[in-house]
C-alpha positions in Angstrom: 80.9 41.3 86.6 77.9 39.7 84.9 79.0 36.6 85.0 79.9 36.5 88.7 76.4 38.4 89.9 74.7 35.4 87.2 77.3 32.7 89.8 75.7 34.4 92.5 72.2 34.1 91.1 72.5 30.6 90.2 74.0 29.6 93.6 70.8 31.4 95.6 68.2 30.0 94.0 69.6 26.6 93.9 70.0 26.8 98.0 66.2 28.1 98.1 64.7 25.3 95.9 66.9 22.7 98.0 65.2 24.3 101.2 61.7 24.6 99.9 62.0 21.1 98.6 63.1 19.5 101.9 60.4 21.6 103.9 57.4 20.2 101.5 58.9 16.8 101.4 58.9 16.6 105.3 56.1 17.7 105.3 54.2 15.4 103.0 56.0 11.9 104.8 55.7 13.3 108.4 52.9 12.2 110.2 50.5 14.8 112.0 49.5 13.8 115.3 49.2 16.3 117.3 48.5 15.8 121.1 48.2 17.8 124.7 51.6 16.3 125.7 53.0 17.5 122.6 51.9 21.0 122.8 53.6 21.0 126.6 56.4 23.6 127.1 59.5 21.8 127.5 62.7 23.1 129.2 65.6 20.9 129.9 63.5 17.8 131.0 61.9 20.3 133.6 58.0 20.8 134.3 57.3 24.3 133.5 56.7 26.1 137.1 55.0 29.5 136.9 54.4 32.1 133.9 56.9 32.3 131.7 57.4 36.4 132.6 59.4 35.5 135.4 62.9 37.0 136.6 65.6 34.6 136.2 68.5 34.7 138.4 71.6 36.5 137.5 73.8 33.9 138.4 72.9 31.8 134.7 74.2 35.1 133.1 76.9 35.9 134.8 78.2 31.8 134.6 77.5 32.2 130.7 78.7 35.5 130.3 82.3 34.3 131.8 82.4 30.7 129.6 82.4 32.8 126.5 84.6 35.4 127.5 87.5 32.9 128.8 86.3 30.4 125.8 87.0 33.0 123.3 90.4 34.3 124.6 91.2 30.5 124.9 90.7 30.3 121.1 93.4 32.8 120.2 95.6 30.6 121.6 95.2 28.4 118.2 96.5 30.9 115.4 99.7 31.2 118.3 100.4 27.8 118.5 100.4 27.4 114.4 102.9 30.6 114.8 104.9 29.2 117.4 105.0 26.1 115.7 106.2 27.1 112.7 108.8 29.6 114.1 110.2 26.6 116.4 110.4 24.3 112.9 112.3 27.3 111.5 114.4 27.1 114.0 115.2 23.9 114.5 116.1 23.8 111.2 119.4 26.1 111.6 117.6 29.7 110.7 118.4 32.0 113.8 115.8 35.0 113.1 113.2 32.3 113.5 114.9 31.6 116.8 114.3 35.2 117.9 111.0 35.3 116.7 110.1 32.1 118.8 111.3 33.3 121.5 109.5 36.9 120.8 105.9 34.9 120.3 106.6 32.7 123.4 107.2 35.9 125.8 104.1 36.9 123.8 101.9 34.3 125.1 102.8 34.6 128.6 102.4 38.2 128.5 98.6 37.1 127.5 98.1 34.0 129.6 99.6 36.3 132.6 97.0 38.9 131.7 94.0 36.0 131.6 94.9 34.6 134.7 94.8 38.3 136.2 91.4 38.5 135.2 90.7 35.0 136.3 91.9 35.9 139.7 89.8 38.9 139.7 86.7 36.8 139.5 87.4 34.4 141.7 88.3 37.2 144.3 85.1 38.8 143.6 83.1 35.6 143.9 81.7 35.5 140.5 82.9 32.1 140.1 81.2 30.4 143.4 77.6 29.6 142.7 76.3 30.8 145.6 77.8 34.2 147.2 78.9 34.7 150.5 78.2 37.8 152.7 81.8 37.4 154.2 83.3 40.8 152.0 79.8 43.0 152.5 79.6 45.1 156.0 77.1 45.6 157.8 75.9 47.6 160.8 76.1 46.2 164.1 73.9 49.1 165.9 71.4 51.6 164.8 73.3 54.5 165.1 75.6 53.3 162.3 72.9 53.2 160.3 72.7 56.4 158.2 68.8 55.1 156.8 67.8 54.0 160.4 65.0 56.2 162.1 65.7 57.9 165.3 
């Protein structure tokens, strides 16, 4: 146990030196010239409009928030194809369980590309995909005594 916390140890300190090291040595052949256009903030080749307190649309969320969801799920379909790779190998090769089993894991996968192109549907129904949302699906009232907050 030693021996493996003194590994650990060893392993550590060598990463901090190697960082320290590379910090003081840019430091020392960097030059220092600092300057107004320098200190700018820079966003995305954009000039800076307003504070930087301000509300940003939901829209850069929501487009985000939906890349990583679909780009994770997406990734699972690696570790299937190695599987369903292997399984097809297997049973090309004469074994007939593999056969089976391919067969199993490809049902599989359309059972979960089915159930990702469900929710992809979803948000496109919903309009979460279009950048810029329609009133078409909201109702509204066409005379004041719809209105339930209209006064009298």
């Amino acid at each position: 146990m030693t021996a493996l916390i003194a590994t650990v140890a060893v392993f550590v300190s060598v990463g901090v030196v190697f960082l320290l090291a590379n910090l003081l040595l840019g430091k020392l052949v960097r030059p220092d010239r600092p300057s107004v256009e320098k200190g700018e903030i820079y966003e995305c080749g954009e000039k800076p409009v307003g504070t930087a307190w301000i509300q940003f649309d939901l829209r850069f969320y929501v487009v985000a928030l939906l890349f990583v969801l679909f780009d994770v799920e997406i990734a699972f379909f690696f570790p299937w194809a190695v599987v369903f790779g292997e399984a097809t190998q297997a049973a090309d090769a004469g074994n007939p369980a593999a056969r089976s089993f391919a067969a199993f894991t490809f049902v599989e996968f359309l059972i979960f590309f089915g159930i990702l192109l469900i929710g992809f549907a979803y948000l496109w129904r919903r309009g979460d995909l279009e950048w810029v949302k329609t009133l078409a699906g909201q109702t509204t009232p066409t005379d004041r005594s719809e209105d339930p907050h209209a006064a009298a």
